[in-house]
Every structure is written in C-alpha cells, then in structure tokens.
Backbone bond lengths (Angstrom), bond angles and torsions (degrees), N, CA, C in turn:
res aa  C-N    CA-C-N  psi(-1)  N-CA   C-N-CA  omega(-1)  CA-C   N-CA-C  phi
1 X - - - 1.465 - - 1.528 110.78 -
2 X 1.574 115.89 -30.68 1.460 114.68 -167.11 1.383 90.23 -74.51
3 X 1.253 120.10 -46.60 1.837 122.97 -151.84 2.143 104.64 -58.56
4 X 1.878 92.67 -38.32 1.296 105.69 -170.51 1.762 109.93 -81.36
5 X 1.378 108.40 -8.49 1.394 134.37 157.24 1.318 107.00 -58.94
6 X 1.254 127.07 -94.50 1.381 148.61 158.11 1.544 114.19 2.51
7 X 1.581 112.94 -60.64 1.412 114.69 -167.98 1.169 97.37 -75.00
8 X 1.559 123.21 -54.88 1.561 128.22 -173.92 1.534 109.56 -30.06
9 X 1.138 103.32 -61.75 2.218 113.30 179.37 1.237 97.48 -54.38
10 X 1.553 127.16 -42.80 1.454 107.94 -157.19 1.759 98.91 -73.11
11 X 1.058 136.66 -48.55 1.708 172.81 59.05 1.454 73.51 86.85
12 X 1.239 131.64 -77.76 1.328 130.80 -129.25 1.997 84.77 -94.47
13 X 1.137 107.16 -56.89 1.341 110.82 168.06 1.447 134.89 -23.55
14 X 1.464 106.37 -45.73 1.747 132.31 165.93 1.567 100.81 -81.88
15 X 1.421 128.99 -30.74 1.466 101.93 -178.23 1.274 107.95 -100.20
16 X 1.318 143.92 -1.30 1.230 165.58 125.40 1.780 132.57 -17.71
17 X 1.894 94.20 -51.12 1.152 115.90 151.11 1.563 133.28 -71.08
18 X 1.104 93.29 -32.65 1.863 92.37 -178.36 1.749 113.73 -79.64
19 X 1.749 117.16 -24.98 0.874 141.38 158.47 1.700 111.76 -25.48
20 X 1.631 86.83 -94.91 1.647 92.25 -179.72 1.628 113.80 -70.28
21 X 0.905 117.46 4.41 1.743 134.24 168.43 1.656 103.31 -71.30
22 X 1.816 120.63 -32.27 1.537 104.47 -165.28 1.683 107.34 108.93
23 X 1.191 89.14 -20.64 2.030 80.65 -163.24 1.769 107.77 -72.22
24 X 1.525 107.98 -19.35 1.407 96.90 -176.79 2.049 75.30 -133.04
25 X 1.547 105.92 159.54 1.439 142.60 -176.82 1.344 129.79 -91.06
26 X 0.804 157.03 91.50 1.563 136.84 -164.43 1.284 111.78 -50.20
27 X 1.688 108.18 121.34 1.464 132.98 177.33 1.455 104.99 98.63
28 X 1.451 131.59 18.56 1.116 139.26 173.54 1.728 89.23 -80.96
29 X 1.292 102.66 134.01 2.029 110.54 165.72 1.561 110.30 -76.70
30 X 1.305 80.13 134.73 2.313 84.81 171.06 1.702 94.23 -101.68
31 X 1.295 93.08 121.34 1.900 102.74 163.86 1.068 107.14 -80.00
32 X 1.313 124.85 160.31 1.460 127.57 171.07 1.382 113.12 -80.89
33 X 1.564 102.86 -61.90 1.555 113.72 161.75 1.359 121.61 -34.15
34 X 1.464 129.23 -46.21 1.400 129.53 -173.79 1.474 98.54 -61.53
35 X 1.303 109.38 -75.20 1.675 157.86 -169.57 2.209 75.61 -32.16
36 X 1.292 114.39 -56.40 1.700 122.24 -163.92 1.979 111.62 -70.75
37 X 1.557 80.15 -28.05 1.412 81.98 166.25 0.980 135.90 -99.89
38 X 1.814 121.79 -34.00 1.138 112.61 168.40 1.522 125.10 -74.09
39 X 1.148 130.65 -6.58 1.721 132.39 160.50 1.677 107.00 -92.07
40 X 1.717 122.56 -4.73 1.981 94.45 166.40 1.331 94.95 84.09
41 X 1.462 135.84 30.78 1.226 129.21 170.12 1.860 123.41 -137.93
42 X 0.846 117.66 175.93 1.352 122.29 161.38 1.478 135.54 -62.16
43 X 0.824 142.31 163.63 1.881 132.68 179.08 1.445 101.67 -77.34
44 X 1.504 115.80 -34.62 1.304 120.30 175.09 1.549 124.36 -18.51
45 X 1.659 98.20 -88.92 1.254 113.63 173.60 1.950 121.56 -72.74
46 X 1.693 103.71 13.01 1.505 96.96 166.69 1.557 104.07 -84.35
47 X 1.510 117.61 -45.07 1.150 132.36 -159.98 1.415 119.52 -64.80
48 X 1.724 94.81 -26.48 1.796 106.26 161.68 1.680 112.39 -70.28
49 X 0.937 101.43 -46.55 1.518 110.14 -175.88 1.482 120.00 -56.40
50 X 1.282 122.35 -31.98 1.170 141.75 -171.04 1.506 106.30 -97.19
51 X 1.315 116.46 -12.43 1.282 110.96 -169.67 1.695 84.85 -94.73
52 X 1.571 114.40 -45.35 1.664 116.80 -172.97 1.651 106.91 -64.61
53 X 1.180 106.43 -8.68 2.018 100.53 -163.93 1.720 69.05 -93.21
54 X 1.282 133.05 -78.02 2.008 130.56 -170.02 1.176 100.50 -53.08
55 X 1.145 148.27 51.95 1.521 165.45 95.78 1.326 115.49 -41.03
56 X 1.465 105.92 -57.92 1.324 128.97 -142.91 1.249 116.33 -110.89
57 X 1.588 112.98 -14.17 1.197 108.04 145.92 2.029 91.87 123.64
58 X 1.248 106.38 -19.50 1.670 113.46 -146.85 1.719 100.17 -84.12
59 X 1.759 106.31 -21.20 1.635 112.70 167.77 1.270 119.89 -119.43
60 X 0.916 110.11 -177.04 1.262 101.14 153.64 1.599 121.24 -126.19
61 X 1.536 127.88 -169.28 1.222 110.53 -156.66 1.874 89.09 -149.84
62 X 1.172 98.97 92.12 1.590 109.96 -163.15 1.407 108.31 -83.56
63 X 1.745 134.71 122.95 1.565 121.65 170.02 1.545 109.79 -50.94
64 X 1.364 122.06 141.68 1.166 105.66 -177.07 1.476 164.04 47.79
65 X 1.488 87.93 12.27 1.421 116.05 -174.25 1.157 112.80 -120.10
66 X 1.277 99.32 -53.69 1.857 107.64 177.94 1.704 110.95 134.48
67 X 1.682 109.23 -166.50 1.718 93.68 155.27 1.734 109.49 -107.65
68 X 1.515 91.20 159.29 1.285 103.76 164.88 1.551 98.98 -136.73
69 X 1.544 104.41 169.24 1.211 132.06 -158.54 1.302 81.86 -86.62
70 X 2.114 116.73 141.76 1.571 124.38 175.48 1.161 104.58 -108.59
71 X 1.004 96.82 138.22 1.897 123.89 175.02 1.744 93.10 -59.48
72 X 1.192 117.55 121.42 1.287 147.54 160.13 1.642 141.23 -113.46
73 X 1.122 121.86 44.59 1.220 130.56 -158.07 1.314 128.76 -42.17
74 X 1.046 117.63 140.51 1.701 105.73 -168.86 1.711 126.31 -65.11
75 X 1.524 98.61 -12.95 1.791 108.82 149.92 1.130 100.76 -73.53
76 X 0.995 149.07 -26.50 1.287 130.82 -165.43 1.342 130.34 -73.46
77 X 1.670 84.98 -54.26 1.782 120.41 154.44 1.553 125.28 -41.60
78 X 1.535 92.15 -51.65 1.932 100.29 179.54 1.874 96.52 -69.84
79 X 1.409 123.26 -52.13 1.255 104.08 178.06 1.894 134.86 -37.53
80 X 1.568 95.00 -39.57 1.564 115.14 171.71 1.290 118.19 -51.08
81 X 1.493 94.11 -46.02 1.827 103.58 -177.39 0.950 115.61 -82.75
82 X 1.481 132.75 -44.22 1.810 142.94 -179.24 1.986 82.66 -42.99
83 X 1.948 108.72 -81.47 1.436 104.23 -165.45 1.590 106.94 -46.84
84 X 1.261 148.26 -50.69 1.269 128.13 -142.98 1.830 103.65 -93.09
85 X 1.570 111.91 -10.66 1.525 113.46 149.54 1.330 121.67 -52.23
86 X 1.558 119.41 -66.75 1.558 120.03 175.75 1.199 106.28 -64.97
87 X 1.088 133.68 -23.03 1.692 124.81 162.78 1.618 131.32 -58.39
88 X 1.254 101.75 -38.19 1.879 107.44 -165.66 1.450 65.05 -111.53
89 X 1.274 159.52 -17.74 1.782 121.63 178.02 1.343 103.92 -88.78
90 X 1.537 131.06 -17.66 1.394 112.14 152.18 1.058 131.00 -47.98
91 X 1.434 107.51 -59.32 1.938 128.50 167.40 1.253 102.81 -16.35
92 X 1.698 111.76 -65.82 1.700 110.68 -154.33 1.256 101.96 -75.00
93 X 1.795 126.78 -29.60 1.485 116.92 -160.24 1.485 106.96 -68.20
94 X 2.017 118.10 -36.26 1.298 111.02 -151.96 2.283 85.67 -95.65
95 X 1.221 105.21 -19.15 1.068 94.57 152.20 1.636 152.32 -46.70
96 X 1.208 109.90 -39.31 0.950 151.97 149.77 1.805 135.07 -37.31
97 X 1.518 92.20 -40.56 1.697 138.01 172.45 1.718 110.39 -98.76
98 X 1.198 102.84 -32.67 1.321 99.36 -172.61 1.719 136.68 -129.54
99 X 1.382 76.62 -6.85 1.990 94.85 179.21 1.624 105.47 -70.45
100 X 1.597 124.72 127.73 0.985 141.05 161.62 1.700 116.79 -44.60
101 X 1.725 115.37 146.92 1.187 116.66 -178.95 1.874 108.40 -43.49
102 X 1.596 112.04 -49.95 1.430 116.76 174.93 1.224 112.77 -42.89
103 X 1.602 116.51 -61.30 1.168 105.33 -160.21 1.348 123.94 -65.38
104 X 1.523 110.23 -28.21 1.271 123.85 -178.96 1.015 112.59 -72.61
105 X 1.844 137.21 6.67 1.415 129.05 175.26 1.453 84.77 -117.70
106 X 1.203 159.95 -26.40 1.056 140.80 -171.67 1.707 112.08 -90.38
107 X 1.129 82.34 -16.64 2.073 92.16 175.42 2.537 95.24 -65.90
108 X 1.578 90.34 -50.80 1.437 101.50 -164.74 1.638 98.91 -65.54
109 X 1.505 132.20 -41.74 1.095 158.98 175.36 2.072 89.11 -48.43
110 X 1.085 111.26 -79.38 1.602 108.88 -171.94 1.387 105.04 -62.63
111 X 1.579 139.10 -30.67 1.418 146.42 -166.96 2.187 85.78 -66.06
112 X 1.245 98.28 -46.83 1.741 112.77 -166.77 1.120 111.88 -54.48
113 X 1.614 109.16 -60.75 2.136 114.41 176.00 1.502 102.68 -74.90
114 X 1.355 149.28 9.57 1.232 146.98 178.37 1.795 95.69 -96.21
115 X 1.506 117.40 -31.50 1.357 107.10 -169.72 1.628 102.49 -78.10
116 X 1.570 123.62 -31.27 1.614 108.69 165.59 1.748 117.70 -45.08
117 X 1.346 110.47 -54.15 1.105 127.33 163.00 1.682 116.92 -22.92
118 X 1.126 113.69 -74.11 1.499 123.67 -178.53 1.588 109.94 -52.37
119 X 1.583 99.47 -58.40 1.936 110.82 156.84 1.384 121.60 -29.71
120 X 1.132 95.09 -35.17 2.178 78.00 -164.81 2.071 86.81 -118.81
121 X 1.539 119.87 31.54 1.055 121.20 168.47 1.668 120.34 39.10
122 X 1.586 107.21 56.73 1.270 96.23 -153.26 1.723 80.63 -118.51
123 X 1.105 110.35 125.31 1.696 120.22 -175.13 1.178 121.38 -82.26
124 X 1.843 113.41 -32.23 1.047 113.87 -156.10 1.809 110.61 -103.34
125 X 1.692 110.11 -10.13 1.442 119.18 153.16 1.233 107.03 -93.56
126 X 1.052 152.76 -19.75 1.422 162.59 174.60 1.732 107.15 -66.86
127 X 0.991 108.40 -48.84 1.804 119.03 167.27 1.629 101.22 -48.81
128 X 1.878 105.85 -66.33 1.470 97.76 -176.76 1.684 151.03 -75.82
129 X 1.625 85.36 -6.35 1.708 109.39 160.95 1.127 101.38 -72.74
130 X 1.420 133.13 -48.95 1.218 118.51 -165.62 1.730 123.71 -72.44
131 X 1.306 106.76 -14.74 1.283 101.21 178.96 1.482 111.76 -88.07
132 X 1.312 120.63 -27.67 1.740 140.24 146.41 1.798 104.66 -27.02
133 X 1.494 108.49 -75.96 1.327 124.05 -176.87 1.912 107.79 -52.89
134 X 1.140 115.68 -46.40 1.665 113.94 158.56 1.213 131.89 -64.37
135 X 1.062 97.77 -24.83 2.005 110.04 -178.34 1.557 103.42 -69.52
136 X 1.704 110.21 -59.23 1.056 127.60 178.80 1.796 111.43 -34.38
137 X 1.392 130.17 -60.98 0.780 164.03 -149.40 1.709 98.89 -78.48
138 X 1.503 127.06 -44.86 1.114 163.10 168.21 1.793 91.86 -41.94
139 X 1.251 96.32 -85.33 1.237 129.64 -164.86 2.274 101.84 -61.42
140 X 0.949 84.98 -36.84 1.890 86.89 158.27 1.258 123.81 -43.75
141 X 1.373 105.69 -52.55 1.343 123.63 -155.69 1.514 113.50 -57.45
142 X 1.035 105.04 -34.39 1.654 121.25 167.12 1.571 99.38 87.00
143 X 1.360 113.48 45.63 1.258 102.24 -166.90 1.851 112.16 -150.97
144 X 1.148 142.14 59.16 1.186 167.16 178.36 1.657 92.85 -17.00
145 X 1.138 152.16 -55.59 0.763 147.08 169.02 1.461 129.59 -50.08
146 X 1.719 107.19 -53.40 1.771 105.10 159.43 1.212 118.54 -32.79
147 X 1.969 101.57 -58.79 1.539 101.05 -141.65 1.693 93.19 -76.78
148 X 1.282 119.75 -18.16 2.016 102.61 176.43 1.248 92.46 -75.00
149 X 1.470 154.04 -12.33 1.279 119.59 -178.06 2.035 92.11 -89.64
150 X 1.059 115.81 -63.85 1.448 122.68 173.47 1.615 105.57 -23.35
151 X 1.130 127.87 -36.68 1.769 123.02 -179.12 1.572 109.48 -90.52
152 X 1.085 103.57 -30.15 1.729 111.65 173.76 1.979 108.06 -54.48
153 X 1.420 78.48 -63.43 1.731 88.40 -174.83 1.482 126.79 -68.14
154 X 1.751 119.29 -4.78 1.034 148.05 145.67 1.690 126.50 -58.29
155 X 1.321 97.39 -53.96 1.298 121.85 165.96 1.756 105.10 -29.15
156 X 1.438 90.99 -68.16 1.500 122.81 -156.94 1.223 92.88 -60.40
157 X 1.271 117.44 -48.38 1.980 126.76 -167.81 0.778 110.18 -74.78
158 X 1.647 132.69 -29.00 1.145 127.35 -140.17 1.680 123.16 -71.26
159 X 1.252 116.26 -34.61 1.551 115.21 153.55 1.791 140.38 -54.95
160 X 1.645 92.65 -32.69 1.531 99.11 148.96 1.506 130.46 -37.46
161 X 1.680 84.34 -72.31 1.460 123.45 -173.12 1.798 107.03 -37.08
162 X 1.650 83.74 -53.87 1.779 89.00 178.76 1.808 121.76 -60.57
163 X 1.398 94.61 -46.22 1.427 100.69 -167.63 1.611 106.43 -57.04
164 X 1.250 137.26 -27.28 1.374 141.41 -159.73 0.992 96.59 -79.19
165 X 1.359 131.64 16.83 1.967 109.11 -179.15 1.265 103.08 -144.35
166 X 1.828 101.13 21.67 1.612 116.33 133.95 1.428 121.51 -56.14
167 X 1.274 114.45 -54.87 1.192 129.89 177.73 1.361 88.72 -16.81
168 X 1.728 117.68 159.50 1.304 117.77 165.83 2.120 99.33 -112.84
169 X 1.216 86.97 131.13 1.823 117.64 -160.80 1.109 127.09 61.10
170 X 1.277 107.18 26.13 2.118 118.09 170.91 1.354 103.46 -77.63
171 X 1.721 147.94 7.61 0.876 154.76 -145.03 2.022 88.47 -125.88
172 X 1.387 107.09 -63.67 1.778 111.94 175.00 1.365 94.22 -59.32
173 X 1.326 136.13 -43.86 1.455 111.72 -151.98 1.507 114.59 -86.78
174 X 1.617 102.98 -18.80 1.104 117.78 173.91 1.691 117.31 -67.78
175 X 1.228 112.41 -26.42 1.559 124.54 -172.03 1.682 86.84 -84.92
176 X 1.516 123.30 -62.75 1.603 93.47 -175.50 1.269 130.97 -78.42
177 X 1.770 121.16 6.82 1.303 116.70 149.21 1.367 117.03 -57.50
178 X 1.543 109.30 -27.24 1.523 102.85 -169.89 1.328 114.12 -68.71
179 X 1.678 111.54 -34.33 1.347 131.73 -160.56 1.538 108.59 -60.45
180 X 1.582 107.16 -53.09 2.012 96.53 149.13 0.801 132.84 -13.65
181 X 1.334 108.19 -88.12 1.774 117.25 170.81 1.264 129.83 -41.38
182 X 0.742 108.74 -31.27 1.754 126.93 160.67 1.321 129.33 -45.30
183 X 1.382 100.81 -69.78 1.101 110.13 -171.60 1.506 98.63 -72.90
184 X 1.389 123.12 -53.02 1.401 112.88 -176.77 1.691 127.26 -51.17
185 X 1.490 99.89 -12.35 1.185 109.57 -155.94 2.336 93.60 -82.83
186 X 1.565 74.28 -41.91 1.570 92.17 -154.82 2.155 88.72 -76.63
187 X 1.174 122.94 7.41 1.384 125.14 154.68 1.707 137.45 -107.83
188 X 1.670 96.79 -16.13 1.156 93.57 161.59 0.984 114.47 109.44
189 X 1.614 104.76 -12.64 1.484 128.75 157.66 1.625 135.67 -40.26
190 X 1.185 135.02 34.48 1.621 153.43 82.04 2.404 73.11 90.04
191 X 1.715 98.00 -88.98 1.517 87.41 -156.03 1.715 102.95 -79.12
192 X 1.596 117.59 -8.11 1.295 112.38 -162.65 1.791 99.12 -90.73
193 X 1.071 112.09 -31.79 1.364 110.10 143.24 1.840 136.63 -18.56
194 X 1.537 105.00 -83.08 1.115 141.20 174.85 1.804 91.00 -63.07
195 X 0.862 157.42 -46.92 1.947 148.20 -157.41 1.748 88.49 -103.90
196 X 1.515 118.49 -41.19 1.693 99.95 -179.31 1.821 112.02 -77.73
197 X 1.123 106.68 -20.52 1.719 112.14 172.87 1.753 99.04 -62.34
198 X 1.440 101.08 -86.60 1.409 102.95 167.96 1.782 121.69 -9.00
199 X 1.194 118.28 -68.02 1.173 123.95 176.71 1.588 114.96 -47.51
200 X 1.008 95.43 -45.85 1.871 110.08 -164.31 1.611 95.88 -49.94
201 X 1.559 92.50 -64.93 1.492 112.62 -163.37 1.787 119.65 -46.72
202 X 2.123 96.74 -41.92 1.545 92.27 162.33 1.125 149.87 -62.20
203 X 1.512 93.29 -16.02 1.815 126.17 -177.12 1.383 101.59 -83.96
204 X 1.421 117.64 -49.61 1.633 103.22 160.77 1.394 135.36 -31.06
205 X 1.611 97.71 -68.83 1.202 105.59 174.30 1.669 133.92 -66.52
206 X 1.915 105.92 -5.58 1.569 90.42 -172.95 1.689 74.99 -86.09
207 X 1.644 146.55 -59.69 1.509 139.19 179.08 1.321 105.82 -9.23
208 X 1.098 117.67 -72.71 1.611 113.10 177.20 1.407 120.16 -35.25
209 X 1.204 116.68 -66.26 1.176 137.79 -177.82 1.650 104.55 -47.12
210 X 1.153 124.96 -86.46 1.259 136.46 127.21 1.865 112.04 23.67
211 X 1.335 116.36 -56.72 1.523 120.36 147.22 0.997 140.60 -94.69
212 X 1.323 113.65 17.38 1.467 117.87 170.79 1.676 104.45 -125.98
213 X 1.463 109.29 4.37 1.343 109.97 165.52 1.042 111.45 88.26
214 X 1.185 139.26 -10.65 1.686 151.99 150.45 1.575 119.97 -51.65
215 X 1.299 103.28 135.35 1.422 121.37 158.01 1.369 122.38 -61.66
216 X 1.619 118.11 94.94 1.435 107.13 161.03 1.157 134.33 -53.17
217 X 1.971 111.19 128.48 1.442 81.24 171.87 1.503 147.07 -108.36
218 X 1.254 133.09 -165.24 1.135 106.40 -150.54 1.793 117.16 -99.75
219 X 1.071 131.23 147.22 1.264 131.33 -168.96 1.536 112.22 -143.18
220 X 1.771 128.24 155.73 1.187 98.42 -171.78 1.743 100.82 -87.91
221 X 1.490 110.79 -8.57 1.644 104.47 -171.02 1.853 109.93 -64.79
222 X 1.503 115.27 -5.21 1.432 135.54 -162.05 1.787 85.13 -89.96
C-alpha cells in the first residue's frame, strides 16, 4: 500500500508539473489510459493521483466525464499567494515569540540538511523538506487555528509550490530565503520574521510565475 502510496504522489507530482508547465490547458481531459501510458504505469496509481491533484484544486473531478484540467486564473492565483503570504508571515512572527529553545534548533537543524539538498540541486527531496521546513514553522505558531488555515492554502498551492524547484537553482535560493527566517526566528525577531516570510512567499510566487511565463505582479511585500 505504501509503495502504491509513493508512486501515486510521485504520479500526481509529474502530472502536476506539466500542468503549470503549459503542457495541458484548462479544460483539457486527463485520460487514464493516456495519463497510464505515458508515465509506464497502471490506471491504478493514475486514479490515485488524480483524485490527490482534485484535492487541490488544479483538476477537476467530473461524474462521468473524467478529469479535466481547472481553469485557474492568474487573479485567482495572486489571490492564493497574497492570503497564504499574510498567513505563513503570521506563522513565523508569533513563531518567532513562541517556539521553544528545541524547537528552534530543530527548525535550524532541518533548515541545515535542506542546504545539502539545494547543493546537489535535487528538487524532488528538496520539494519534500520543504514542506516539513513550513509545517514546522506552522506548528510554532502555537496556534491550531493558523496552521489549518496555513495547510489548507498549501493544499491549494501545493503543485505550484512543487513545480518551482524545476527552475534550475530555485532550490539554493529557496534555502537562503529560508535562512532569513531562520535566523530571525532563532532570535526572537517577532517583525524580522513576519517581512523575511513575506519576502519568501513573493519570491515564490514571481518563480511560479516565472514558469508559467507570466508576469508577476508587483507588490511591495515581493
């Protein structure tokens, strides 16, 4: 079950990527059969995958129809990112205020094995530290309520999120955006927190943008 676990994420990950890549359109249909052949797999693990990408907002999941790719507009998109900026820059500020001596070395401790990561340009463990390294951060906040809105809006991103560390070295730059946060975090630094989150998050979103061939736009939290 784990292994058929495993492929499904990766599965959903590759059709996820080609997505915000351009290769499929909004309202283009995903076959299963196609979708089974062109990745070398079974329908099995498409049908998982497709069910986790219509989670997320990036298909849709039609009775009897099938999936197709969802119209996502790039207002739509900037709305996602504007909220999940003021969201995870709350995270880090009360984080910041409230994360334990532990937590705050194991936050710096995961920020540390993420920089091999960025080193050997590896995107596709580098994707999953990083959502570890945000969670963490989440979970600082001391605040049960943030972090379900903060995982929701992740949720939503989360195929974006991944695809950007295609980019070739959005993986280093992403580790010393983190390194901000970090450091502010691991001082206690309350607004330097909250302005290096902020930052991160715009830099996300112009990367994205950035692969989907779009003009980010411009903001001063960017």
């Amino acid at each position: 079950m784990t292994d058929t676990r495993t492929r499904a994420e990766r599965l959903a990950g590759a059709i996820a990527d080609a997505i915000v890549a351009g290769e499929w359109v909004p309202g283009d249909r995903l076959d299963e059969q196609a979708l089974a052949e062109r990745y070398g797999v079974s329908r099995t693990p498409v049908r998982e995958a497709l069910r986790q990408l219509g989670a997320t907002g990036l298909i849709e999941l039609r009775p009897r129809r099938g999936a197709a790719v969802a119209l996502v507009t790039p207002e739509e998109l900037d709305e996602l990112f504007v909220a999940t900026a003021e969201i995870e820059a709350t995270c880090a500020r009360l984080a910041a205020l409230g994360m334990s001596p532990v937590d705050r070395r194991r936050l710096e401790a995961l920020h540390d094995d993420m920089g091999a990561l960025a080193a050997a340009d590896d995107p596709v463990a580098y994707a999953e530290a990083n959502t570890a390294f945000h969670g963490a951060i989440y979970a600082g906040a001391r605040n049960a309520v943030l972090a379900e809105v903060a995982l929701g809006l992740r949720r939503r991103l989360l195929p974006y999120r991944k695809a950007q560390f295609r980019a070739p070295g959005r993986p280093a730059l992403s580790h010393r955006e983190h390194g901000a946060v970090v450091d502010a975090i691991r001082c206690g630094d309350a607004a330097g927190a909250h302005a290096a989150m902020l930052h991160h998050v715009g830099l996300v979103e112009r990367a994205v943008d950035a692969l989907a061939g779009r003009a980010a736009p411009r903001r001063g939290a960017a």
